[in-house]
C-alpha positions in Angstrom: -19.0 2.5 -4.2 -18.6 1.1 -8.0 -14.6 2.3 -9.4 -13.1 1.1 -12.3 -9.1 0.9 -11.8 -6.7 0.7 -14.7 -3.4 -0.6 -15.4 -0.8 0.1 -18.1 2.5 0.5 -16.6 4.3 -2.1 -18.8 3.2 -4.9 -21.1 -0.5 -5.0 -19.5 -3.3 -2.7 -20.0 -5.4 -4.0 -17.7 -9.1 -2.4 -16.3 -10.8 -3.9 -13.1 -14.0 -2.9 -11.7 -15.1 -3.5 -7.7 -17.8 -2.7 -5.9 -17.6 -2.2 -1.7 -14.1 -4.7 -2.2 -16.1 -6.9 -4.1 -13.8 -7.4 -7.8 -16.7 -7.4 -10.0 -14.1 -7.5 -13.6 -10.8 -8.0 -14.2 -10.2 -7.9 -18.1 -6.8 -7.4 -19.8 -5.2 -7.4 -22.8 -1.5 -8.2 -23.4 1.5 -7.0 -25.6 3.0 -10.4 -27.3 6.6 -9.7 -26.8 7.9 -13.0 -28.1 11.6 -13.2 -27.8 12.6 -9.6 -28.5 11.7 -7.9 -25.1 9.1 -4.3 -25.1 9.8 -1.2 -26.8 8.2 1.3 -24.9 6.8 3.0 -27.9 5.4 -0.1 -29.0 3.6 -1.1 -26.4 2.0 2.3 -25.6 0.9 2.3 -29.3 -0.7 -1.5 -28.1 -2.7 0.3 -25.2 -4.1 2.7 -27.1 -5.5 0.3 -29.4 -6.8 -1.6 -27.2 -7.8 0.3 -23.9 -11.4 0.9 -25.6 -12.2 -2.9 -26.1 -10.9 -3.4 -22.8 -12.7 -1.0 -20.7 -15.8 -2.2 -22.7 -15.3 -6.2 -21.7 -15.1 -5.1 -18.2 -18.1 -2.8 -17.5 -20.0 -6.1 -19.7 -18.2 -8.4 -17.3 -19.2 -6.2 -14.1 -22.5 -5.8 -16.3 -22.9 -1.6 -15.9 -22.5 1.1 -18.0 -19.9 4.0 -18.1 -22.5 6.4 -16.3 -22.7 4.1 -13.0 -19.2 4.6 -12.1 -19.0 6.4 -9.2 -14.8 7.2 -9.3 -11.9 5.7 -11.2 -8.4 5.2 -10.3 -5.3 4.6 -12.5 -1.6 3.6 -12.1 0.8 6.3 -11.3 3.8 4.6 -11.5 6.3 3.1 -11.3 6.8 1.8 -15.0 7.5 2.9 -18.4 6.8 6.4 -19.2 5.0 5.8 -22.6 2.4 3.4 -21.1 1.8 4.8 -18.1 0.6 7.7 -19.9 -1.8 6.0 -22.0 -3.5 4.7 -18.7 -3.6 8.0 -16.8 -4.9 9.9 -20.3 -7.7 7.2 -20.2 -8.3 7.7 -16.8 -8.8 11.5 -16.9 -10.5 11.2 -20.3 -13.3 9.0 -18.2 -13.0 11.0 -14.9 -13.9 14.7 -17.0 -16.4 12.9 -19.4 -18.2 11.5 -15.8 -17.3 13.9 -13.8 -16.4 11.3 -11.1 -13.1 11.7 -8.6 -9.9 10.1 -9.8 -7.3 8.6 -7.7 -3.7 8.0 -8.7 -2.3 4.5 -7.1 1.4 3.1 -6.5 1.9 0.1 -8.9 3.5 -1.3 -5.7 0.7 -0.9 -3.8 -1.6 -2.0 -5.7 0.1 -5.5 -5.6 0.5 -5.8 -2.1 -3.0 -4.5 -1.3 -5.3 -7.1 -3.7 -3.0 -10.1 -2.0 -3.9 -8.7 1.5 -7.6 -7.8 0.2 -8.2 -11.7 -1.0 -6.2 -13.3 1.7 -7.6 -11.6 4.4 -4.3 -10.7 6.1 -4.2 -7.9 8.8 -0.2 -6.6 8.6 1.7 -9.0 6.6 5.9 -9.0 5.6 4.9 -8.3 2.0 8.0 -9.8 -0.6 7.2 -8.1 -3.7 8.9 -9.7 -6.7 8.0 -7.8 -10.1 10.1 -6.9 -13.3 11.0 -3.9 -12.7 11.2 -3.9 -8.5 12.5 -6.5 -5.4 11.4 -5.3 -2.2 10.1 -6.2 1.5 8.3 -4.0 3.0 6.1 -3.9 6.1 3.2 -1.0 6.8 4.4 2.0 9.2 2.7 4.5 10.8 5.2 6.8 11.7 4.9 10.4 10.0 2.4 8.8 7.8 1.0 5.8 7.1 3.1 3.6 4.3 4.9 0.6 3.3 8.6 1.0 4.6 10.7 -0.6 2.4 12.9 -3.4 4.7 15.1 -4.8 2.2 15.6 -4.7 -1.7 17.7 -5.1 -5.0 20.8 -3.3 -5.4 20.5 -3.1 -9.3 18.0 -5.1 -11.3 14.4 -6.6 -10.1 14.4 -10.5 -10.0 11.9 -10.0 -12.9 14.0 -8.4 -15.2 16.9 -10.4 -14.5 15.1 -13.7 -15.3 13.4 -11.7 -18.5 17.1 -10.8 -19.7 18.4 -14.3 -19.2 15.2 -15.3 -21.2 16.2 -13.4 -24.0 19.7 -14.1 -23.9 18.5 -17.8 -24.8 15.7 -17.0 -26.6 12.9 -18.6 -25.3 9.6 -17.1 -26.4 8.1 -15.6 -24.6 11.1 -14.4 -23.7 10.2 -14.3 -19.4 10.4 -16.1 -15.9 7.7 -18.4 -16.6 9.3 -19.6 -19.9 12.8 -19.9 -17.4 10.8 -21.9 -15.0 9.7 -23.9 -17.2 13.1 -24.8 -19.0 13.7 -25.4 -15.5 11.8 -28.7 -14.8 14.2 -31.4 -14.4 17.6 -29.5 -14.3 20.4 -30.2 -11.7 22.1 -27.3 -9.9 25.2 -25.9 -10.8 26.8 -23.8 -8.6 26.3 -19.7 -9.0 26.8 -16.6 -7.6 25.2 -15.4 -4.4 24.9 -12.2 -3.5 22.7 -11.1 0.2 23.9 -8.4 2.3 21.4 -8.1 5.5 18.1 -7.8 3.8 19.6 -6.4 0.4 20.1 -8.4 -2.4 21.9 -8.2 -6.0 21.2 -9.9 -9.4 23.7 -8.6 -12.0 26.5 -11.1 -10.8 24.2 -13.9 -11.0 22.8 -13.0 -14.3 25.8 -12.7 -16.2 27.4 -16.2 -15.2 24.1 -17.6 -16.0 24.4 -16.2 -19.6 28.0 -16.9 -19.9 26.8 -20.5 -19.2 24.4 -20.9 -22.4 26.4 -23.3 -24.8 28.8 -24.8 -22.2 25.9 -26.6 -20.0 22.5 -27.9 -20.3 19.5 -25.0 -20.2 17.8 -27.5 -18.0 20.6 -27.3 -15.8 21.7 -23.3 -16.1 17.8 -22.2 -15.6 17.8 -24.6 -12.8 20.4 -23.0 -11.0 19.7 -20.0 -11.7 16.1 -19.5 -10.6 17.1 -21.8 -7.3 20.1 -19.1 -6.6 17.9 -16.2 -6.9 14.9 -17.4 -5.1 17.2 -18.9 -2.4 18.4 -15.1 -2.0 15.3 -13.6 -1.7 14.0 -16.3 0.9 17.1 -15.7 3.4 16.6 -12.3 3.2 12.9 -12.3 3.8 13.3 -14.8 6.5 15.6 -12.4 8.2 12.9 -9.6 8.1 10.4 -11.9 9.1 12.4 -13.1 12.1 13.2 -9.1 12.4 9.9 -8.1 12.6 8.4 -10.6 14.6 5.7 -10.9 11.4 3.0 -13.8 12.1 1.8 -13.0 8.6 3.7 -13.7 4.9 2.9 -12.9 1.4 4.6 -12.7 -1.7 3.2 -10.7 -4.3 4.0 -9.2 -8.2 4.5 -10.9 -11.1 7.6 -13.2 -10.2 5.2 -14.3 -7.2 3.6 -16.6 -10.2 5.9 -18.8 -9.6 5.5 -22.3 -8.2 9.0 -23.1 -7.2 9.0 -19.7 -5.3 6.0 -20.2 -3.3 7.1 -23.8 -2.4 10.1 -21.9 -1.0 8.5 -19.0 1.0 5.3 -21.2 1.9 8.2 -23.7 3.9 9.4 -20.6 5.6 6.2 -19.4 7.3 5.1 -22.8 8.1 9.0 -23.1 10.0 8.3 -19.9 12.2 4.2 -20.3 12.7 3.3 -17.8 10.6 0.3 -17.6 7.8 1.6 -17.5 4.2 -0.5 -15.9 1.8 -1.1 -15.9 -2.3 -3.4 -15.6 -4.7 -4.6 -16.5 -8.6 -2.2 -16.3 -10.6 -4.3 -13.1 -12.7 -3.8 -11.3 -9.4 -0.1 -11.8 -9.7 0.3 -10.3 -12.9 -0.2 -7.1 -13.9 -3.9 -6.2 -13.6 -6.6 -3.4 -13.1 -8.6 -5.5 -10.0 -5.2 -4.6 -7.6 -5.7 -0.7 -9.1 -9.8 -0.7 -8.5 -8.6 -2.4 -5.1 -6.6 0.5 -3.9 -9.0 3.5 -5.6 -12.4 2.6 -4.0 -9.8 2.7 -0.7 -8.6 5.9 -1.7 -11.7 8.0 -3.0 -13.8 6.8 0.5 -11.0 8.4 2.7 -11.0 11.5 0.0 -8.4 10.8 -1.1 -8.5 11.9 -5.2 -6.7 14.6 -6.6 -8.1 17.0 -9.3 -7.1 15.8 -12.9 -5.0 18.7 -13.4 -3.1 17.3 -11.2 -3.0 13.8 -11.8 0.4 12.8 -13.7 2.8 10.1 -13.9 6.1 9.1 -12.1 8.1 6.6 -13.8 10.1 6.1 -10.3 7.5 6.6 -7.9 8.4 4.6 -4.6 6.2 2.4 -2.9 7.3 4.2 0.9 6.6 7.8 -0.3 2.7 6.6 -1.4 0.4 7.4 1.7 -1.7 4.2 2.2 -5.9 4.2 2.8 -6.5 2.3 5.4 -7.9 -1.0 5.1 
C-alpha cells in the first residue's frame, strides 16, 4: 500500500510517503520563527504557501505521481487550530481529487509509532517530550486498544517551557536546541523541582530560570535548567519503568532531539536491563513519515473515515485515539 501522511500541527508542514512500512519521503518545510515565537495565523498562512512545493518534493523523492497513491492520512491533532486545518484541507482536497480513503492520526501517535516502527520495539514505556505535551504512556488493551497515559505535565510541556525561556533571553531561534546549546559548559545552580509520582510541573522552574537572566551566567542558568527538567522527567519515567516491569524504553517528540536527554534516559535502561530506543533526529521533529507511518496502519485495518467527517481537534488526547495494530 503507497500513503502519503501529512503534518502541519505547528511550525512544520511536513508530507511523508511509505510504502508496506517502508518511508519512501520525508520532505518538510519550516516556519522561521527567529526570536519572536509563532503566530498561529502566520504560520497557517506559511503552510498554505508552501504545502504544494512540499507535497511535490516528496512524491519526486518517493519518485510517483499523485495518481499512485493508494490512501492518505493527515494530522488530527493536537496543535494549533489554524495549521492543523491547512493539513486536513490538503488532505481531503487529495483524498476527493483521488478518490482514495483518508485517515485522521493523533500527533501523539504518530511520534511514538515511527520510533517503535524504526527501532523495532515490541511494547515500549514511550516518554514523549514535545512543545506542546509531556507524557508516559504504555499500550493497553482494555476496552480498546490505546496508549494509556502513565504520567504527565501539570501545566506546560517541557517544550514550551524551554521555548519560553528561549524567548525570554532571546536566543534565535528562540527553542530547546538553541537552550542546549547555550548550555555547553555551564555549572549548575540550584532550581526548582517539582515530581509528584509520575506527574511532573514546569511553571515553577521556568520562572526562576527567567528571573535568573541578568544576575548569572546563561551558560550557567540554561545549564541548570535543562539538567532540572530532564532530571524530572527521568525519575518519573524510571518510576513507570520500574512500575511496569517495561524491558523496552523510548523517548520520542521533538525535545527527544536532545543529546543531554538521551545520555540521561539511555543510563536508565542500561541500569534496569532494558533496550533504549531513538531515532534521526528528522524523526524527532515534527514530520509527515511518523503520519504516513500510522495511516498505511490505519487504512489496512479500515480504518478511514469519510471526508465529511474528517476534522480537527486542537486537544485531541493520545489515550482516546484507538491504535492499528502493529
Amino acid at each position: 500500500m503507497l500513503v502519503m501522511g501529512i503534518e502541519s500541527s505547528a511550525h512544520t508542514f511536513g508530507v511523508g510517503i511509505v510504502r508496506n512500512g517502508r518511508i519512501l519521503a520525508n520532505e518538510k518545510s519550516m516556519y522561521r520563527i527567529g526570536t519572536t515565537g509563532m503566530i498561529p495565523a502566520k504560520v497557517a498562512q506559511f503552510h498554505s504557501e508552501n504545502a504544494s512545493e512540499v507535497m511535490g518534493r516528496a512524491l519526486s523523492a518517493a519518485k510517483i505521481g499523485f495518481e499512485d497513491l493508494d490512501g492518505i492520512g493527515y494530522t488530527m491533532g493536537p496543535g494549533m487550530g489554524h495549521c492543523l486545518q491547512v493539513g486536513a484541507l490538503s488532505a481531503k482536497t487529495v483524498a476527493r481529487m483521488l478518490r482514495i480513503p483518508i485517515a485522521p492520526v493523533n500527533h501523539a501517535v504518530g511520534h511514538i509509532e515511527i520510533v517503535r516502527h524504526l527501532s523495532g520495539m515490541k511494547d515500549p514505556l514511550a516518554l514523549y517530550v514535545s512543545g506542546g505535551n509531556s507524557q508516559i504512556l504504555k499500550r493497553s488493551d482494555g476496552h480498546f486498544p490505546h496508549y494509556r497515559v502513565l504520567g504527565e505535565t501539570f501545566d506546560i510541556g517541557v517544550g514550551n517551557m524551554l521555548d519560553t525561556f528561549a524567548r525570554k533571553m532571546k536566543l534565535d531561534p528562540a527553542w530547546g536546541s538553541s537552550v542546549e546549546k547555550k548550555a555547553m559548559g555551564g555549572r549548575y545552580m540550584k532550581m526548582p523541582y517539582t515530581v509528584k509520582g509520575m506527574d511532573f510541573s514546569f511553571t515553577g522552574l521556568l520562572t526562576h530560570s527567567m528571573k535568573q537572566i541578568g544576575h548569572a551566567k546563561d551558560s550557567d542558568i540554561c545549564f541548570s535548567l535543562q539538567e532540572t527538567a530532564f532530571s524530572m522527567l527521568c525519575e518519573a519515567t524510571e518510576r513507570a519503568l520500574l512500575l511496569t516491569n517495561s524491558k523496552e524504553l523510548e523517548v520520542c517528540g521533538g525535545v527527544a532531539q536532545n543529546s543531554r536527554l538521551r545520555e540521561m534516559l539511555a543510563s536508565i535502561a542500561k541500569e534496569h536491563g532494558a533496550r533504549f530506543g531513538s531515532v534521526e533526529k528528522q524523526y524527532d521533529a515534527d514530520n509527515g513519515a511518523m503520519i504516513a507511518v500510522v495511516a498505511e496502519r490505519m487504512l489496512k485495518k479500515g480504518m478511514d473515515e469519510s471526508i465529511g467527517n474528517c476534522g480537527i481537534s486542537q486537544r485531541y488526547r493520545a489515550d482516546s485515539a484507538r491504535l492499528a495494530g502493529a
